[in-house]
Backbone as a printed PyTorch tensor [residue, N CA C, xyz], in Angstrom:
tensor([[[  0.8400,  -1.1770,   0.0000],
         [  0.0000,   0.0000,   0.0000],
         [  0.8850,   1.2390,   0.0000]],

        [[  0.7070,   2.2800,  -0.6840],
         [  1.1560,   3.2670,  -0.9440],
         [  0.8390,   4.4620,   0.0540]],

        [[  2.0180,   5.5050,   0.3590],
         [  1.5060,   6.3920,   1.2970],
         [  0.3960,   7.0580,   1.2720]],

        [[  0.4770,   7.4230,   0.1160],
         [ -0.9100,   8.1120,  -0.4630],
         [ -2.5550,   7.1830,   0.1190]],

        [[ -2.1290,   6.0760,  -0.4190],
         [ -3.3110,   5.2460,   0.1260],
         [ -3.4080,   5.1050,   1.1730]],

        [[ -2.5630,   4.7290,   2.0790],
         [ -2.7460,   4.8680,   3.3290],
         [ -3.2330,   6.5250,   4.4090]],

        [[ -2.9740,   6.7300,   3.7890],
         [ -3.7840,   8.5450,   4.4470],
         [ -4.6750,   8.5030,   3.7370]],

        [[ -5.1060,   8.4030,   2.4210],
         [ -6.7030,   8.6250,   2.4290],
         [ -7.0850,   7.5270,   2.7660]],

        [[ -6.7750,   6.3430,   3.4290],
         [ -7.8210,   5.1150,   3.9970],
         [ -7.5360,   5.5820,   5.5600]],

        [[ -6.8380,   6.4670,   5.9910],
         [ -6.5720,   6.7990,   7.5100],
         [ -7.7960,   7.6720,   7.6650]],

        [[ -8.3550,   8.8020,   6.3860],
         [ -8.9370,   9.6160,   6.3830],
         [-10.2010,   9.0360,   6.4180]],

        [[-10.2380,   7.9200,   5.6320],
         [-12.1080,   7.4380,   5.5610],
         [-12.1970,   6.9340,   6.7070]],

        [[-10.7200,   6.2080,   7.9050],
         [-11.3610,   5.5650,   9.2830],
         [-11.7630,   6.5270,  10.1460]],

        [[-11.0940,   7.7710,   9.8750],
         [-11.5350,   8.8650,  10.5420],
         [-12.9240,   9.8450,  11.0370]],

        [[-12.6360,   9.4410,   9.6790],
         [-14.3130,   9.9320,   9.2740],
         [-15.3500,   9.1850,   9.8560]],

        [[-15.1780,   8.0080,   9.5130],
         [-16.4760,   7.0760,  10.1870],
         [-16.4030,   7.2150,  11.4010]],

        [[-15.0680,   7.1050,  11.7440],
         [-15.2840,   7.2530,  13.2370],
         [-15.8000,   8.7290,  14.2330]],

        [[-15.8680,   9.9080,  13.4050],
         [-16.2020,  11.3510,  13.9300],
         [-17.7340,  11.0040,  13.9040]],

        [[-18.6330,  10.2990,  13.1380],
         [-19.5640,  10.2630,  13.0710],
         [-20.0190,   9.1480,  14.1870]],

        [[-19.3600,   8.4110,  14.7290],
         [-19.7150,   7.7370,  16.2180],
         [-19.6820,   8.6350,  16.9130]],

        [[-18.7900,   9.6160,  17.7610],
         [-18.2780,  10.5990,  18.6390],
         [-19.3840,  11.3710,  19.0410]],

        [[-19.8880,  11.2280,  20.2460],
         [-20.6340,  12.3350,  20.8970],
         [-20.1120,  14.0640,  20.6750]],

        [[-20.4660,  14.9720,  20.9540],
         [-20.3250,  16.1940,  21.2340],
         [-18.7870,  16.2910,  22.0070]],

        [[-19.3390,  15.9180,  22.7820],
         [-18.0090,  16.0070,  24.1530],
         [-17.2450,  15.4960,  23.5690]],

        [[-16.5610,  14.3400,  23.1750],
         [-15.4540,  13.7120,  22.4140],
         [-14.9200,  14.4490,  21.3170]],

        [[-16.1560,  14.8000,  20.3970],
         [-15.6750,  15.6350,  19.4810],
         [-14.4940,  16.4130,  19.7940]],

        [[-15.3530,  17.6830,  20.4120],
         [-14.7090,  18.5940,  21.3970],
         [-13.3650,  18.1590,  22.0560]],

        [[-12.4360,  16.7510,  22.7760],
         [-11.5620,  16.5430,  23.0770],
         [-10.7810,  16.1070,  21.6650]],

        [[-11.3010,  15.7400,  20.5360],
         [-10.7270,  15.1490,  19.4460],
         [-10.1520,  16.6280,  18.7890]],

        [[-10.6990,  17.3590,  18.9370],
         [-10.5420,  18.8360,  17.9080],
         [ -9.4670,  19.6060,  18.7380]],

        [[ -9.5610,  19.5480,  20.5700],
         [ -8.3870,  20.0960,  21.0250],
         [ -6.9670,  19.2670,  20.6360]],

        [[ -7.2470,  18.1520,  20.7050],
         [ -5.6670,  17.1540,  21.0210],
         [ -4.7870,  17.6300,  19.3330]],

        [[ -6.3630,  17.5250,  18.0570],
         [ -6.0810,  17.3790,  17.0450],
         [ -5.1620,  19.4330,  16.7600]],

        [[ -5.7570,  19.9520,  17.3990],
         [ -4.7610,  21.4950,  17.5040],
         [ -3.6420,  21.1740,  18.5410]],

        [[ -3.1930,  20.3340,  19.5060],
         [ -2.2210,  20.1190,  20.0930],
         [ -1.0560,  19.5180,  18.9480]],

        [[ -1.4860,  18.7200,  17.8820],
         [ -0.6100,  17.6850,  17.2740],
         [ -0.0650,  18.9920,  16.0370]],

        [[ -1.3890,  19.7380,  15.6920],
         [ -0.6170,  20.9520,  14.9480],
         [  0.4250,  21.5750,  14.9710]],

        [[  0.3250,  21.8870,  16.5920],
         [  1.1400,  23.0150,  17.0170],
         [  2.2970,  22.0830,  17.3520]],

        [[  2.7210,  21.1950,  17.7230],
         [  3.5930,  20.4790,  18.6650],
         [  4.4650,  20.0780,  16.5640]],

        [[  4.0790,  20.0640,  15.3640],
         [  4.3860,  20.0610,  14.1260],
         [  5.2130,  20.9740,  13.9630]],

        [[  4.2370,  22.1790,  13.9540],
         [  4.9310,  23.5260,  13.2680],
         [  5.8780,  24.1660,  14.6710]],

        [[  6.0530,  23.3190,  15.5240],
         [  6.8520,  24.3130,  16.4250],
         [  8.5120,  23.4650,  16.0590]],

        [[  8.0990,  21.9570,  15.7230],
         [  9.5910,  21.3310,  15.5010],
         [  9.5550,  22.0020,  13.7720]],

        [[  8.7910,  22.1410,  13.0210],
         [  9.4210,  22.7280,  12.3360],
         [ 10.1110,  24.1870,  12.1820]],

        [[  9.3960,  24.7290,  13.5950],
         [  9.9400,  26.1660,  13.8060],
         [ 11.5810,  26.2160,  14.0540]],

        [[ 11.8640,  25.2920,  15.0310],
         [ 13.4620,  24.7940,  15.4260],
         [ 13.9930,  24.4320,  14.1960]],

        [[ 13.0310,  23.4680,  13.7730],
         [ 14.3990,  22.9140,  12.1360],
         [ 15.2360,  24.2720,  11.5560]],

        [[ 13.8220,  25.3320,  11.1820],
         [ 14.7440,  26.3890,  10.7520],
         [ 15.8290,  27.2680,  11.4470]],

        [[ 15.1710,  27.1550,  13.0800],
         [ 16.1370,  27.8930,  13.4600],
         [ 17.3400,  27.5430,  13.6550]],

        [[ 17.5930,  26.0380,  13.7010],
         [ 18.6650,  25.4450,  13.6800],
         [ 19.7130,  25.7010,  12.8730]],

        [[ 19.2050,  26.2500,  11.5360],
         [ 20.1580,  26.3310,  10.3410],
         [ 20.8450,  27.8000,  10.8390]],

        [[ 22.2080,  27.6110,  10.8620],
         [ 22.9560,  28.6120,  11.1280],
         [ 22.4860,  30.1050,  10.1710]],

        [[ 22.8330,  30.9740,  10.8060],
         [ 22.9160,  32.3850,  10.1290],
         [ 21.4090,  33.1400,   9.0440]],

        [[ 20.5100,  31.7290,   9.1720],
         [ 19.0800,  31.6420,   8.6580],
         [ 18.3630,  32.8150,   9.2090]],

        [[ 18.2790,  32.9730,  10.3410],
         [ 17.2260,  34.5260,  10.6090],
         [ 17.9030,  35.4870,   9.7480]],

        [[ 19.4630,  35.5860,  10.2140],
         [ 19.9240,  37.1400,   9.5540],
         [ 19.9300,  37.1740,   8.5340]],

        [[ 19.7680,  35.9000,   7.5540],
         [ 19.6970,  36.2400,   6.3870],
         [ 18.1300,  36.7730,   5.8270]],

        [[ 17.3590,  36.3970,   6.2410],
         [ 16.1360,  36.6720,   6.5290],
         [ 15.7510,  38.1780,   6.6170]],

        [[ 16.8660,  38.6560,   7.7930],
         [ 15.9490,  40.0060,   7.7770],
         [ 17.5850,  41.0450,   7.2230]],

        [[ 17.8050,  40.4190,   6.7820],
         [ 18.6990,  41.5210,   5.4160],
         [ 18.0800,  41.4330,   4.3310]],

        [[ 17.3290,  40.0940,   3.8530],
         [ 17.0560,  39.9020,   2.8680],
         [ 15.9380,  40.9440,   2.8590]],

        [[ 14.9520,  41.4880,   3.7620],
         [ 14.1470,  42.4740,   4.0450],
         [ 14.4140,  43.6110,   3.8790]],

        [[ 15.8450,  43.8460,   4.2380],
         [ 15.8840,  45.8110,   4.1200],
         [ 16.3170,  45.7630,   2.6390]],

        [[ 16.8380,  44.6530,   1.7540],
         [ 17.1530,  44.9670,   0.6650],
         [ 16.1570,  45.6920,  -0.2430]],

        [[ 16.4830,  46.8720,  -1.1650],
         [ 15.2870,  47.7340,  -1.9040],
         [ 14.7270,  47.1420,  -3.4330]],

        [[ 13.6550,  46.6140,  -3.4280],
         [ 12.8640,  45.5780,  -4.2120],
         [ 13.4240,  46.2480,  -5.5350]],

        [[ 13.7100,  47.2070,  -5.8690],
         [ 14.5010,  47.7690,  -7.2060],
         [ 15.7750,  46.6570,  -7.6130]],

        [[ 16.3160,  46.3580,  -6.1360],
         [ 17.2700,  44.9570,  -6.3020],
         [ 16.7640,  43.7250,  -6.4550]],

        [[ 16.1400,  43.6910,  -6.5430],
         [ 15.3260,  42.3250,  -6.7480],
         [ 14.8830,  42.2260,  -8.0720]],

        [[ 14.4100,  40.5830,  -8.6650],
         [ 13.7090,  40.2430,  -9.3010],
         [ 12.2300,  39.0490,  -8.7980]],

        [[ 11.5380,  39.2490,  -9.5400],
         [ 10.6570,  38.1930,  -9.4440],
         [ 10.5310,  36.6440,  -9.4300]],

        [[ 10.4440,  35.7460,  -8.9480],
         [ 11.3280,  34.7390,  -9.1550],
         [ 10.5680,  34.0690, -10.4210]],

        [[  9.2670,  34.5430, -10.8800],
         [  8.3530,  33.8490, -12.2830],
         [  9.4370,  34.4070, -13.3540]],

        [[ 10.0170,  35.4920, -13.2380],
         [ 10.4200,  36.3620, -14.0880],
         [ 11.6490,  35.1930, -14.5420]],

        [[ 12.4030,  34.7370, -13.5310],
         [ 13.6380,  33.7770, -13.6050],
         [ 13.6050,  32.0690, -13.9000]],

        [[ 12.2860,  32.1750, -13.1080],
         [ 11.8970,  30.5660, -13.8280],
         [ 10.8430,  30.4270, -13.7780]],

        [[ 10.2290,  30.1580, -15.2980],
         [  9.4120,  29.2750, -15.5330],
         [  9.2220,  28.2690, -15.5450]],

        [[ 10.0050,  27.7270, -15.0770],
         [  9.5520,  26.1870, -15.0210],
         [  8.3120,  25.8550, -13.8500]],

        [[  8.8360,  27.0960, -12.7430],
         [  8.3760,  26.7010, -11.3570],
         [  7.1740,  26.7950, -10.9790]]])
């Protein structure tokens, strides 16, 4: 079975199963399910910060004056 298949067959057990779930459960299923969000995007918050010299490049890349810049459609089309 393919990853793909396996998340949308994770998604249809899901499903059936929200439609058993009282109110109240719901309600604990929808907090835990914003706990697993956040507890995601916060290790991905570290991944980046991990990468050396990554913020400052970040906020130089900001004061630079968009006259210096290009568009990146402008540079590739492929993308």
């Amino acid at each position: 079975m393919s990853i793909e298949t396996s998340v949308t067959e994770l998604q249809r057990q899901l499903s059936e199963s929200l439609d058993r779930l009282s109110p109240e459960r719901l309600h604990v299923l929808a907090d835990f399910a914003a706990y697993l969000v956040d507890i995601e995007s916060e290790a991905a918050t570290q991944e980046l910060l991990a990468i050396p010299g990554l913020l400052e490049r970040v906020k130089q890349s900001k004061s630079i004056p968009k006259a210096h810049s290009k568009n990146w459609r402008e540079i590739r089309s492929d993308v």
